[in-house]
Steps between C-alpha positions, in 0.01 A plus 500: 500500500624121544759335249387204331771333342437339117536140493562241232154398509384881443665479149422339157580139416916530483684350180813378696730467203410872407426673897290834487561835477320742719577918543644564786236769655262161521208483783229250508206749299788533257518167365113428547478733265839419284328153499133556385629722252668212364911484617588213560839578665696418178643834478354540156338841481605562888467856445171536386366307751646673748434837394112416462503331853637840604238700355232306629614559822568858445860567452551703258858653432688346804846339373610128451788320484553242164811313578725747563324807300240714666202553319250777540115399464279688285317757683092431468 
């Protein structure tokens, strides 16, 4: 498999007094899906988005950092 590397353009319009928050285990099917569920890289509700991008894709129980914290997902 090839890298393809996010870029700005790939991401949601960008409030540049306020920046976005993304998790750090981002790829590109990630955020589609982040994003047509409705984050809008605010940060609010972060982990919820997340966690259903990662079920939708079929990751069930694998472990995630939050800041410093790591954070197991819910299995199934």
């Amino acid at each position: 498999p090839t890298i393809e590397w996010l870029k700005p353009k790939d991401f949601p319009p960008i409030d540049w007094s306020k920046g976005q928050v993304w998790p750090l285990d981002i790829t590109r099917e990630k955020m589609e899906i982040m994003v047509e569920e409705g984050y809008d890289g605010s940060g609010k509700d972060l982990l919820h988005y997340s966690c259903l991008a990662d079920r939708k894709l079929g990751q069930y129980g694998k472990t995630i950092m939050l800041g410093t914290m790591p954070y197991k997902l819910p299995e199934g």
